[in-house]
N, CA, C and O atoms as CSV, one atom per row, in Angstrom:
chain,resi,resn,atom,element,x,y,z
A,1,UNK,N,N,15.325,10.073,3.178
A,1,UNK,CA,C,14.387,9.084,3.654
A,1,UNK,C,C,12.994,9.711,3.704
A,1,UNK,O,O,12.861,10.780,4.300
A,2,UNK,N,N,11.969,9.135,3.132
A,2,UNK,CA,C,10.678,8.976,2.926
A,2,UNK,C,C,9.902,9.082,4.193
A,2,UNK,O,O,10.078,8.020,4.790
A,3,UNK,N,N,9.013,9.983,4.984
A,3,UNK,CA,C,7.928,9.419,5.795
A,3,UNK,C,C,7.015,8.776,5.472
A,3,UNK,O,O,6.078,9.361,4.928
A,4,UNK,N,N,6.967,7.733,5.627
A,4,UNK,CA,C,5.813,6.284,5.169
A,4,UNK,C,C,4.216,6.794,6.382
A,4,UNK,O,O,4.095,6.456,7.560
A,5,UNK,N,N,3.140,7.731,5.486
A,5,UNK,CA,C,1.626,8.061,6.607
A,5,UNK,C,C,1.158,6.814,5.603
A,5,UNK,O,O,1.503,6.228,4.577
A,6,UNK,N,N,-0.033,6.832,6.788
A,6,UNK,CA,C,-1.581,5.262,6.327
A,6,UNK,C,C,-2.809,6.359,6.352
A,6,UNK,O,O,-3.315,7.161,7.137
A,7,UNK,N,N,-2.958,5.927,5.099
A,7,UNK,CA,C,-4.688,6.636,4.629
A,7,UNK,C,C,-5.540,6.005,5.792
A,7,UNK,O,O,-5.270,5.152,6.637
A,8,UNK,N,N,-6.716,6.774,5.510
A,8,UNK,CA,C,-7.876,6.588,6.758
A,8,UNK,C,C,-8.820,6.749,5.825
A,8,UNK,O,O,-8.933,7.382,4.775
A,9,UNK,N,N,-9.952,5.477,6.947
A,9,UNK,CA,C,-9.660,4.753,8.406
A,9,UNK,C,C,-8.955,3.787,7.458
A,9,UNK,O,O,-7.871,3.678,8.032
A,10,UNK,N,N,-8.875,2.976,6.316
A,10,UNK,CA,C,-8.764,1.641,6.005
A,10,UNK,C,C,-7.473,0.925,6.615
A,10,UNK,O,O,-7.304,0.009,7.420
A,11,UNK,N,N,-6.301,2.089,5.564
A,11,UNK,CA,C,-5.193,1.803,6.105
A,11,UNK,C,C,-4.507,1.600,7.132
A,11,UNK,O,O,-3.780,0.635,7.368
A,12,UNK,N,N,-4.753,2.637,7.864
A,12,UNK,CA,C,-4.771,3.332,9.404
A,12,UNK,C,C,-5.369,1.769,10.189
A,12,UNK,O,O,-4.656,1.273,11.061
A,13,UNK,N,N,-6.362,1.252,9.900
A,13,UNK,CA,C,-6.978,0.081,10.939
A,13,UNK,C,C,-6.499,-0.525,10.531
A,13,UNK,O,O,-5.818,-1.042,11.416
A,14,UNK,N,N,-6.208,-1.121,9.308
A,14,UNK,CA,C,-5.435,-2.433,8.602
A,14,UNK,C,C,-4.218,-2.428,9.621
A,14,UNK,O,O,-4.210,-3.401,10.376
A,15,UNK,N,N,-3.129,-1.459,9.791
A,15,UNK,CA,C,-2.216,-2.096,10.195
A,15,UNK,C,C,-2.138,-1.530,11.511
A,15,UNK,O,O,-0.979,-1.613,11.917
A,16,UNK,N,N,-2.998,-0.923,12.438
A,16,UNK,CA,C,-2.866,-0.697,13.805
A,16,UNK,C,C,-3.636,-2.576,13.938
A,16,UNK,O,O,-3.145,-3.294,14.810
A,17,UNK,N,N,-4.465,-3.003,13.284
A,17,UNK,CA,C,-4.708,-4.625,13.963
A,17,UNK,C,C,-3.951,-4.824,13.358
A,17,UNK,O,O,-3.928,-3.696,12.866
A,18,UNK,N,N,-3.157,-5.335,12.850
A,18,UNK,CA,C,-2.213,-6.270,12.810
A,18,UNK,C,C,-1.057,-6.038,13.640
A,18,UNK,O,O,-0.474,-6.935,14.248
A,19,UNK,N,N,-0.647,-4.485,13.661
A,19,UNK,CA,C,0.615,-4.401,14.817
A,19,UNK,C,C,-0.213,-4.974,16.578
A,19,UNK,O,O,0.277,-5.745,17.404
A,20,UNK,N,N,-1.436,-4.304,16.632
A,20,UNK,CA,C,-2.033,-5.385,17.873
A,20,UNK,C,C,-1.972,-6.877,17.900
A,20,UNK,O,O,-1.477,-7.367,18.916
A,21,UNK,N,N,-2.394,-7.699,16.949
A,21,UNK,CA,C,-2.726,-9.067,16.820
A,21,UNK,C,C,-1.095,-9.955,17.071
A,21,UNK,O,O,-0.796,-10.953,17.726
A,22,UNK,N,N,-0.165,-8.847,16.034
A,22,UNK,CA,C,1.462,-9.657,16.275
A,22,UNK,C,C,2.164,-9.555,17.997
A,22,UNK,O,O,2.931,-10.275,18.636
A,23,UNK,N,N,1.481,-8.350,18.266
A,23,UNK,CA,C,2.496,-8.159,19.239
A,23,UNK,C,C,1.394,-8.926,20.292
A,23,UNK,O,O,1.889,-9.787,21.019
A,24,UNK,N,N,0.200,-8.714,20.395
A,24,UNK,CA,C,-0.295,-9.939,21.426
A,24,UNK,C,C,-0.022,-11.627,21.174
A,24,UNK,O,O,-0.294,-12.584,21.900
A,25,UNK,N,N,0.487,-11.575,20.128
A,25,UNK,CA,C,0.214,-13.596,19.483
A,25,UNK,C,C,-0.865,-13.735,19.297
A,25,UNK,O,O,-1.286,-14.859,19.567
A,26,UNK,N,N,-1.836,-12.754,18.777
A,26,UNK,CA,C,-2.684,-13.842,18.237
A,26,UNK,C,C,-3.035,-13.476,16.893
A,26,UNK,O,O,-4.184,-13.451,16.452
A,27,UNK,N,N,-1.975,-13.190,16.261
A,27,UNK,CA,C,-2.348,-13.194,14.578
A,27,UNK,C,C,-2.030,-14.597,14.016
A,27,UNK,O,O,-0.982,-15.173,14.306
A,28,UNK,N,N,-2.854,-15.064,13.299
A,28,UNK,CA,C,-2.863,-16.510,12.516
A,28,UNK,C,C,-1.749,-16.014,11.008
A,28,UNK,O,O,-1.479,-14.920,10.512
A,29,UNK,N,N,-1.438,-17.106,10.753
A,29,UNK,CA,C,-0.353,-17.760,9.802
A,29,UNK,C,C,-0.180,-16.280,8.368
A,29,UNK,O,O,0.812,-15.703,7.923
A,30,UNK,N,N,-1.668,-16.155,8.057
A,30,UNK,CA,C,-1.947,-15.228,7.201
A,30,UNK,C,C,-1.878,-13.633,7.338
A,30,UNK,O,O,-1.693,-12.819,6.433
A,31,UNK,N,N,-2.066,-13.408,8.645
A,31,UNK,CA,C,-1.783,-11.908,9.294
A,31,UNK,C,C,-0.156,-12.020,9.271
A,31,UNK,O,O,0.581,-11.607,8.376
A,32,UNK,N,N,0.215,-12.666,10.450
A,32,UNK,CA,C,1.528,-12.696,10.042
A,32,UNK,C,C,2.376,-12.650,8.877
A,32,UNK,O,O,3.571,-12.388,9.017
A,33,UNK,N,N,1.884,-12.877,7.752
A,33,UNK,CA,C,2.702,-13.031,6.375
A,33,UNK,C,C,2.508,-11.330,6.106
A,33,UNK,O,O,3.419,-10.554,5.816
A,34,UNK,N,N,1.066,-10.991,6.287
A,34,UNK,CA,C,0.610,-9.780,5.828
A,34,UNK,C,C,2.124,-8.468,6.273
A,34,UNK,O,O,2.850,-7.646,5.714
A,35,UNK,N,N,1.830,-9.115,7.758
A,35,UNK,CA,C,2.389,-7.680,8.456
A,35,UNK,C,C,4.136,-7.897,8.379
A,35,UNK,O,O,4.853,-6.902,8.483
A,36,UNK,N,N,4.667,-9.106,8.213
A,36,UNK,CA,C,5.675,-9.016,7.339
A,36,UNK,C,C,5.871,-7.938,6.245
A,36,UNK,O,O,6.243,-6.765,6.274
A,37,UNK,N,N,5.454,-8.840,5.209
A,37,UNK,CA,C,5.479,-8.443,3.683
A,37,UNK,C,C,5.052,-6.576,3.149
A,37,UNK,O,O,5.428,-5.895,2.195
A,38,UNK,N,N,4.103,-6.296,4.334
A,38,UNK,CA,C,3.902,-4.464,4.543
A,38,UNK,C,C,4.864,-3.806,5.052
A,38,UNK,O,O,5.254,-2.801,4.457
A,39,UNK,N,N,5.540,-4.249,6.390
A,39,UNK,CA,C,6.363,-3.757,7.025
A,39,UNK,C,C,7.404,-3.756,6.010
A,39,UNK,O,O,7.943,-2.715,5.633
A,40,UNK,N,N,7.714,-4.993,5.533
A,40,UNK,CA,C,9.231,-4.616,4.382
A,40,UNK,C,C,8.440,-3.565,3.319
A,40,UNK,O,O,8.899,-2.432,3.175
A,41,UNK,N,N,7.372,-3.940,2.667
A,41,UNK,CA,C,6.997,-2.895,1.767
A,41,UNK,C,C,7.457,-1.315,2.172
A,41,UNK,O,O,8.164,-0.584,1.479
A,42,UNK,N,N,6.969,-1.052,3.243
A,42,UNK,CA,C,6.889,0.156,3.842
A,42,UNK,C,C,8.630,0.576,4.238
A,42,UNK,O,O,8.957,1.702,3.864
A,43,UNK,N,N,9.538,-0.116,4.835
A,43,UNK,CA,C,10.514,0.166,4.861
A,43,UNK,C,C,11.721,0.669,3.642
A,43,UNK,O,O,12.659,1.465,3.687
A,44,UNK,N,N,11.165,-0.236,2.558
A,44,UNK,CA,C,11.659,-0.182,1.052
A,44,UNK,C,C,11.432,1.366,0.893
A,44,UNK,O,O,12.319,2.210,0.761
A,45,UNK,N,N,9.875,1.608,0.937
A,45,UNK,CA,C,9.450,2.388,0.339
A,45,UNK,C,C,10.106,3.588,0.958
A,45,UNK,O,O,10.478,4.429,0.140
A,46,UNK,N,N,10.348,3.874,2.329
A,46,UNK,CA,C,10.639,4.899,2.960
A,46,UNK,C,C,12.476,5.097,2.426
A,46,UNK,O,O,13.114,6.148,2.363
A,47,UNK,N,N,12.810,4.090,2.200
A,47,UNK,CA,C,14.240,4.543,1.131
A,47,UNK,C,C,14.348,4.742,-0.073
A,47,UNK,O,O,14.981,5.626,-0.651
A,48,UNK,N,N,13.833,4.060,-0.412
A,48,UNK,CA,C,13.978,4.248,-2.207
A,48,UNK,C,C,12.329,3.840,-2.678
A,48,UNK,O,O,11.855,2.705,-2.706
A,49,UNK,N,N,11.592,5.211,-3.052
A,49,UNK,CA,C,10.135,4.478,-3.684
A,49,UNK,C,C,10.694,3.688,-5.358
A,49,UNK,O,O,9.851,2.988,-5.920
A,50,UNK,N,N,12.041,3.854,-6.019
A,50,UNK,CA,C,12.185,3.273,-6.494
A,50,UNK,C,C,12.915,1.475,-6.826
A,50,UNK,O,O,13.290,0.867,-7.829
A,51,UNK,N,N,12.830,1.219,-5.569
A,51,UNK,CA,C,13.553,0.059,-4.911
A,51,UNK,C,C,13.259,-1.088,-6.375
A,51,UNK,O,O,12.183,-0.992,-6.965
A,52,UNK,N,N,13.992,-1.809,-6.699
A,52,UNK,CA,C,13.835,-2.776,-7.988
A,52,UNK,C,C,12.728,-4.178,-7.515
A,52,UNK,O,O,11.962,-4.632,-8.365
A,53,UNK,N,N,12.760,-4.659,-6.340
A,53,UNK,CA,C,11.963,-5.337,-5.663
A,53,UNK,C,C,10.497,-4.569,-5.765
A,53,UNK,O,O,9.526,-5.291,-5.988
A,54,UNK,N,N,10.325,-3.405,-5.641
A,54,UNK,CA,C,8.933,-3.185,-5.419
A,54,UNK,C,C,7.848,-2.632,-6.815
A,54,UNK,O,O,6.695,-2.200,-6.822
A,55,UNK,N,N,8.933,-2.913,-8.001
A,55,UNK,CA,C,8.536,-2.559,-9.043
A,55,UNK,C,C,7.389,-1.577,-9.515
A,55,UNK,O,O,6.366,-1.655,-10.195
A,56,UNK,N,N,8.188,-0.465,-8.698
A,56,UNK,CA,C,6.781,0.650,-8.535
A,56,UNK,C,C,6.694,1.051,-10.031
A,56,UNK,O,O,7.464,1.143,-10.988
A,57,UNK,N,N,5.161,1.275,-9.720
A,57,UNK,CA,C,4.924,1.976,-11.663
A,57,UNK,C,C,3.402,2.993,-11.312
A,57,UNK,O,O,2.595,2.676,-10.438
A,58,UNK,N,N,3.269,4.176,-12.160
A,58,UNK,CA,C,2.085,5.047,-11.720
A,58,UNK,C,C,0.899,3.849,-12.199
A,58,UNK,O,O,1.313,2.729,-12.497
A,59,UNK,N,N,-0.451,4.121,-12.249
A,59,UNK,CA,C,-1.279,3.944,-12.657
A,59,UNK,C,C,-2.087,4.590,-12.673
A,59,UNK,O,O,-2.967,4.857,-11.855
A,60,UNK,N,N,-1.700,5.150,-14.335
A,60,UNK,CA,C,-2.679,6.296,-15.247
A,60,UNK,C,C,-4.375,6.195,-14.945
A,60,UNK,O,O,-5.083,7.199,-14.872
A,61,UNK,N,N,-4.858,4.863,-14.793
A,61,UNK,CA,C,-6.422,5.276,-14.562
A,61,UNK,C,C,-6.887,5.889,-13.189
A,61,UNK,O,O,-7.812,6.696,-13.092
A,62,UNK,N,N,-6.224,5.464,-12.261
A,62,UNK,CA,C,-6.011,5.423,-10.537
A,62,UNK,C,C,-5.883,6.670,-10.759
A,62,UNK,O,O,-6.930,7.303,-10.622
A,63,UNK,N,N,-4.689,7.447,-11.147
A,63,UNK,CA,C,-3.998,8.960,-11.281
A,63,UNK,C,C,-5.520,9.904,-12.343
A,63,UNK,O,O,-5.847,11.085,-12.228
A,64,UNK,N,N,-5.963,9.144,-13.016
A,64,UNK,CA,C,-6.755,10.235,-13.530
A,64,UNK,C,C,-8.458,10.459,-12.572
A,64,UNK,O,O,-9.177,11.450,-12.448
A,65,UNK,N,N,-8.591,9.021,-12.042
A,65,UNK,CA,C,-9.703,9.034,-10.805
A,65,UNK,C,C,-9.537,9.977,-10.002
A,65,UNK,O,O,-10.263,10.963,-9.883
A,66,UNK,N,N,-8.565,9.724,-9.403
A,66,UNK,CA,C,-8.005,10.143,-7.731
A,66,UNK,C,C,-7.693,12.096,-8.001
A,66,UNK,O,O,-8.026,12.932,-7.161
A,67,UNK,N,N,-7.002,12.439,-9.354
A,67,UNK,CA,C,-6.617,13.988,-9.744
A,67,UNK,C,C,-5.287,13.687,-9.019
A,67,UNK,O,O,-4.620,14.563,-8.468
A,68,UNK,N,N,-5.072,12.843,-9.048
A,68,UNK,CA,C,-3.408,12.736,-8.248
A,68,UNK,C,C,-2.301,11.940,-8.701
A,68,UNK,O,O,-2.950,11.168,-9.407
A,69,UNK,N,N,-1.006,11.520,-8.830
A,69,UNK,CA,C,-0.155,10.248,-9.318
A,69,UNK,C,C,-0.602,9.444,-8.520
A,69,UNK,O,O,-0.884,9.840,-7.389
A,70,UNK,N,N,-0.756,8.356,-8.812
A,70,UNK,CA,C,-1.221,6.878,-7.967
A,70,UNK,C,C,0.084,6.126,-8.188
A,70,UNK,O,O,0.767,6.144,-9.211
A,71,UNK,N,N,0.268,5.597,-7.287
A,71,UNK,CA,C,1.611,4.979,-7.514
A,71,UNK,C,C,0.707,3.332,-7.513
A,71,UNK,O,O,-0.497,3.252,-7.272
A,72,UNK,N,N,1.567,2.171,-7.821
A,72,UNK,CA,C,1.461,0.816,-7.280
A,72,UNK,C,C,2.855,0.183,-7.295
A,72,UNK,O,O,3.637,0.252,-8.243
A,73,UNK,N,N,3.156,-0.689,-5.677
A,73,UNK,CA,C,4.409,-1.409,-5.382
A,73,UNK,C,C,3.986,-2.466,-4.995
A,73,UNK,O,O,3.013,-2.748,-4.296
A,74,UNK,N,N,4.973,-3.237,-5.612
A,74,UNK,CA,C,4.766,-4.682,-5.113
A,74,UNK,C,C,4.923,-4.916,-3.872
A,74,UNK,O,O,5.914,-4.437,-3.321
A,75,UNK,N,N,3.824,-5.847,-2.988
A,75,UNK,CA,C,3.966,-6.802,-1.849
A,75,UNK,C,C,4.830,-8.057,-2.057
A,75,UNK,O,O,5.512,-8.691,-1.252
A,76,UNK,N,N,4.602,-8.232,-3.380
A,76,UNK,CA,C,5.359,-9.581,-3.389
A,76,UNK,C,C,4.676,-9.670,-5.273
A,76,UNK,O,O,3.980,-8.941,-5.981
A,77,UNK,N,N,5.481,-11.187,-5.455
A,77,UNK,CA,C,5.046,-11.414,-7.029
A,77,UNK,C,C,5.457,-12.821,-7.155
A,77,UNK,O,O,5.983,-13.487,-6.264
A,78,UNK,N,N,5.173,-13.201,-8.322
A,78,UNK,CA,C,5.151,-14.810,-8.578
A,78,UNK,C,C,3.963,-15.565,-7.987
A,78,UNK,O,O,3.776,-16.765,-8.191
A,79,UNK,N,N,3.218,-14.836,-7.285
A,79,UNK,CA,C,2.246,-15.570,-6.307
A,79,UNK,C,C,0.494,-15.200,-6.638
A,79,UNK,O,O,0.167,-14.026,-6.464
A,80,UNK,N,N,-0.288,-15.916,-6.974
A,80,UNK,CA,C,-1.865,-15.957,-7.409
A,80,UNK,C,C,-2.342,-15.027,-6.189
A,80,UNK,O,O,-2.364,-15.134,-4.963
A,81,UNK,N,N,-2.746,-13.978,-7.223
A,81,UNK,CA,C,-3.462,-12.494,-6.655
A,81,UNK,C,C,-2.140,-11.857,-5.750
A,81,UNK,O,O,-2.463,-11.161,-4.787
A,82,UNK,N,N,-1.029,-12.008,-5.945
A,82,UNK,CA,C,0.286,-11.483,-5.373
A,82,UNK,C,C,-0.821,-9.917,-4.845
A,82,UNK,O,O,-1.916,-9.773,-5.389
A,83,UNK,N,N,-0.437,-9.129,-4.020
A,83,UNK,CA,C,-1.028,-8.578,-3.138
A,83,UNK,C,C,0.687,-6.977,-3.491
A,83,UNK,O,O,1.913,-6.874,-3.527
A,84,UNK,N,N,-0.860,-6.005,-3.673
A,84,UNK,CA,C,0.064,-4.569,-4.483
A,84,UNK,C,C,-0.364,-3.253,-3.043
A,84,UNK,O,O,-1.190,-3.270,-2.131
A,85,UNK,N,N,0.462,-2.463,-3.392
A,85,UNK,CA,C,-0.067,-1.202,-1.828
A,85,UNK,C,C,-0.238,-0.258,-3.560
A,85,UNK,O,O,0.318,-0.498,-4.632
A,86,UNK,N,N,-0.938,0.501,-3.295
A,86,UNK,CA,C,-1.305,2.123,-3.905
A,86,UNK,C,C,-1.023,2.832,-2.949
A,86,UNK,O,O,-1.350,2.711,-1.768
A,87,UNK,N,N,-0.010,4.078,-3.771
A,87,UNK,CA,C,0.808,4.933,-2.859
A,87,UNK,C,C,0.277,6.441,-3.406
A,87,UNK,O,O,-0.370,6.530,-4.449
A,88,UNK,N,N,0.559,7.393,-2.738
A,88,UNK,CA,C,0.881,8.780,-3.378
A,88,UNK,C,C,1.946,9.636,-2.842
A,88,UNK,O,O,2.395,9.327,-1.738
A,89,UNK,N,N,2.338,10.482,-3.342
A,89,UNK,CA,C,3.458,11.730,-2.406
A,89,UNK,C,C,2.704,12.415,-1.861
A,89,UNK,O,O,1.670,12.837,-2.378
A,90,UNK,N,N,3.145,12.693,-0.524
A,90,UNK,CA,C,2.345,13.815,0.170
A,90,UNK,C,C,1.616,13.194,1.569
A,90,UNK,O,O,1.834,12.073,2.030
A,91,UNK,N,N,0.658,14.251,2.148
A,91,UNK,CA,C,0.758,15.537,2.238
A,91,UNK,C,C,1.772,16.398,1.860
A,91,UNK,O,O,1.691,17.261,0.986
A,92,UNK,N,N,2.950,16.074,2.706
A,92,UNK,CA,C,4.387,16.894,3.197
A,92,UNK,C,C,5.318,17.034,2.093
A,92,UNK,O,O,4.483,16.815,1.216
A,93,UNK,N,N,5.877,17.134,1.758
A,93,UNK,CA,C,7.454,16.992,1.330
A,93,UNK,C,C,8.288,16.286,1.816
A,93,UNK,O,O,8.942,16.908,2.654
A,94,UNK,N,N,8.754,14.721,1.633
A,94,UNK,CA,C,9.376,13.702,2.007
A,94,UNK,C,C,7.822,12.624,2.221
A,94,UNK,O,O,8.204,11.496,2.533
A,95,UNK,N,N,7.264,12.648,2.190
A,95,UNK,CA,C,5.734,12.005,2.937
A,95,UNK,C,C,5.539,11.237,1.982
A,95,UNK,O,O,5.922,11.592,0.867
A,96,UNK,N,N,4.934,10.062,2.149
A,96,UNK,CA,C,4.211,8.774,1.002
A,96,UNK,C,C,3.552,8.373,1.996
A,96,UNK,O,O,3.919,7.796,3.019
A,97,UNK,N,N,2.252,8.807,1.540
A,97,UNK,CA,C,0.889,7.552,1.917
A,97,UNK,C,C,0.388,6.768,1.553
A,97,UNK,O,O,-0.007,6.853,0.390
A,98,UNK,N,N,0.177,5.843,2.139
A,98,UNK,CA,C,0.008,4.135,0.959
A,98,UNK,C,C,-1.568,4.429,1.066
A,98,UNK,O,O,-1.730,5.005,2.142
A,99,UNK,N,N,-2.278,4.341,0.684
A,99,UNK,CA,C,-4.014,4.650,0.629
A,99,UNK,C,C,-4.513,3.499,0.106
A,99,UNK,O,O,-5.666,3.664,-0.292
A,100,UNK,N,N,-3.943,2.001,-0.104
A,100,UNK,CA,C,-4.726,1.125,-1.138
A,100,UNK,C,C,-3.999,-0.199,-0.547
A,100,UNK,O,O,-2.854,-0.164,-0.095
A,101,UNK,N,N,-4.786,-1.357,-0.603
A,101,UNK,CA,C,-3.615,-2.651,-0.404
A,101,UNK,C,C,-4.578,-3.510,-1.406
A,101,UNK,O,O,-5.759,-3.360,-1.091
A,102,UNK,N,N,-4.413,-4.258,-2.383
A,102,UNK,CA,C,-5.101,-5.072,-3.347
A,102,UNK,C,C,-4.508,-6.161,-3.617
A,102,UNK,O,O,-3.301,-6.302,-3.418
A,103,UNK,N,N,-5.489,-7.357,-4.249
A,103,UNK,CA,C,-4.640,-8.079,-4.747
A,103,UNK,C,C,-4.606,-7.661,-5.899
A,103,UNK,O,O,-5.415,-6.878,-6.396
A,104,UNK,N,N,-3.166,-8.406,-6.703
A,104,UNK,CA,C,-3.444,-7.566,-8.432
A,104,UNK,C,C,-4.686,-8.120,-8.914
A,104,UNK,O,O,-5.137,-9.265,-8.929
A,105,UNK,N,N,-4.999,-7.310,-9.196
A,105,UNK,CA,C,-6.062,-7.741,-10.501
A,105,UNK,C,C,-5.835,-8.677,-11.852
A,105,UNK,O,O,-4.984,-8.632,-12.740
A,106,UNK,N,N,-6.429,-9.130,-11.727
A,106,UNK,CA,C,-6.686,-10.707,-12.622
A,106,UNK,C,C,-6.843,-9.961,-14.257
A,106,UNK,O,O,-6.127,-10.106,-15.247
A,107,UNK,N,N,-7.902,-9.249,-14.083
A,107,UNK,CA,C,-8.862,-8.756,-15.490
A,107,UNK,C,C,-7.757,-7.619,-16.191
A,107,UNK,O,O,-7.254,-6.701,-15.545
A,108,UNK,N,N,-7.525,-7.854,-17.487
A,108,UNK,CA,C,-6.943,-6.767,-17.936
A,108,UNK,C,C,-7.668,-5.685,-18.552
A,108,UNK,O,O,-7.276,-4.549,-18.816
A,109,UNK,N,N,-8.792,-6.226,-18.739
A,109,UNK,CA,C,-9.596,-4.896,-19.216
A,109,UNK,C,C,-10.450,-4.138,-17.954
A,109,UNK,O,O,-11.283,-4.620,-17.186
A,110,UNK,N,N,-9.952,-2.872,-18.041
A,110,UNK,CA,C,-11.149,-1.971,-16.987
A,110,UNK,C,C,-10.084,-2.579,-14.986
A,110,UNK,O,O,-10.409,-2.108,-13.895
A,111,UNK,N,N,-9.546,-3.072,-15.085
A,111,UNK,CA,C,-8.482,-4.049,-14.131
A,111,UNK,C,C,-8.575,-3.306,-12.871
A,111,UNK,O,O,-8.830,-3.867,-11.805
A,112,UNK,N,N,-8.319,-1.726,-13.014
A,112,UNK,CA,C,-8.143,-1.043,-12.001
A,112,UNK,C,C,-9.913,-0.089,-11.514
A,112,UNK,O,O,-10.076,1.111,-11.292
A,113,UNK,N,N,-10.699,-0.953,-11.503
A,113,UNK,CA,C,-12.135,-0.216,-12.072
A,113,UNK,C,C,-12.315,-0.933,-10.548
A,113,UNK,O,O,-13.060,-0.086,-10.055
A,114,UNK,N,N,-12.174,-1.663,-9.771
A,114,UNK,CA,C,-12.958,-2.062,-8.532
A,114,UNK,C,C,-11.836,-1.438,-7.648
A,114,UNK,O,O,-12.165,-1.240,-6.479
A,115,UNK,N,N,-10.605,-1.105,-7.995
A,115,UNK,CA,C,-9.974,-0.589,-6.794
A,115,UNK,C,C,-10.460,0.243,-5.816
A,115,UNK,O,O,-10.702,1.236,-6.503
A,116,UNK,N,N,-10.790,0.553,-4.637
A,116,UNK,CA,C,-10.651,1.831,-3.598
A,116,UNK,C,C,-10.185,1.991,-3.016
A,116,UNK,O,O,-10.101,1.120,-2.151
A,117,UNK,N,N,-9.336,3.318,-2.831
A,117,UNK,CA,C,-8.420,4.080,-2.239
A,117,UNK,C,C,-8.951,4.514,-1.063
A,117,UNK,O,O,-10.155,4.738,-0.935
A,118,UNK,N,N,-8.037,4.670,-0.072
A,118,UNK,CA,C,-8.280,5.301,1.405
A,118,UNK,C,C,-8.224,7.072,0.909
A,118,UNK,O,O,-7.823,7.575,-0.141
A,119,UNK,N,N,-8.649,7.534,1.816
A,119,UNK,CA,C,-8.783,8.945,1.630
A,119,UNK,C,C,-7.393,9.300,2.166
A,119,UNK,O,O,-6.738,8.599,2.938
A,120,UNK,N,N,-6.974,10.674,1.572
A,120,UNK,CA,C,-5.312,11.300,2.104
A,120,UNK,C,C,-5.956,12.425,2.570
A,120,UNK,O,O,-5.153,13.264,2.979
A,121,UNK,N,N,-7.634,12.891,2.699
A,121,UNK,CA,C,-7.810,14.464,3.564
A,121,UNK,C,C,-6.675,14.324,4.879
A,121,UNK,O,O,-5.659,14.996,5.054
A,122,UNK,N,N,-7.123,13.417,5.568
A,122,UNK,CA,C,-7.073,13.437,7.145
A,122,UNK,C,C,-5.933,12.381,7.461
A,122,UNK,O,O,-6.151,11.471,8.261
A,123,UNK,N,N,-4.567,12.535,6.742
A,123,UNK,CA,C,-3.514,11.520,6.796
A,123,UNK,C,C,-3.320,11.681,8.410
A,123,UNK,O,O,-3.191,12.664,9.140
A,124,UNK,N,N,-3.344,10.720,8.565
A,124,UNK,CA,C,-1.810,10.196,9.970
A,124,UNK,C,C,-0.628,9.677,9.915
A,124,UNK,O,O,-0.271,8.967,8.975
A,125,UNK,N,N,-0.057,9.903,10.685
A,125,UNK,CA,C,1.071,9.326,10.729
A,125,UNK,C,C,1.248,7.347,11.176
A,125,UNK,O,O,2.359,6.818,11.210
C-alpha cells in the first residue's frame, strides 16, 4: 500500500477545504462531488496506482518539464472536461504525491502547456 502526500500549498488547501466544508455541511452540490471523486481517486491510488478505473498513463511533456515521471489518473471520464489528478512517486519509497488536479484538456496540440503542478520540495502528509 501506497502513502497518498498533497503537494503544496495548492493541493494541501484544495483538500484540507473541502475535508472542512464536508464535515461542517457547508460544501455545495459541486464540492461534494469533488471530495467524493478525490477521496476514491486517492484510495485507488494508494492500492494499485495501476487500478483499470484510473487509467493512469505518464505524461512525457509534464515528465520532461517537471525532470520527473508525471503520472495522470482519472477522476472520472465520459464527462465534458472529466477532471484528471497529476501524480509522482516519492518523496519516500511507497509515497505518491498528487501535485496537479485539471480538467482534461480539450486542445490536442501543446494540451499539457497550461498545466501547473504543485511543488513536491516541501511534501506533507
Amino acid at each position: 500500500m501506497n502513502k497518498i502526500r498533497l503537494g503544496i500549498p495548492e493541493m494541501k488547501d484544495l483538500w484540507d477545504g473541502l475535508c472542512g466544508k464536508v464535515d461542517a455541511g457547508k460544501a455545495n452540490k459541486d464540492e461534494q462531488a469533488l471530495y467524493k471523486k478525490l477521496g476514491k481517486a486517492m484510495s485507488l491510488l494508494s492500492n494499485n496506482p495501476r487500478h483499470p478505473g484510473l487509467e493512469t498513463h505518464e505524461i512525457s511533456s509534464l515528465s520532461q518539464r517537471y525532470g520527473m515521471k508525471v503520472w495522470e489518473s482519472y477522476l472520472e471520464n465520459h464527462t465534458p472536461s472529466a477532471g484528471r489528478i497529476f501524480w509522482v512517486y516519492g518523496p519516500n519509497r511507497g509515497d505518491i504525491t498528487i501535485i496537479g488536479l485539471e480538467p482534461h484538456p480539450n486542445d490536442k496540440v501543446k494540451a499539457y502547456d497550461r498545466v501547473t503542478l504543485s511543488s513536491t520540495g516541501d511534501i506533507v502528509g
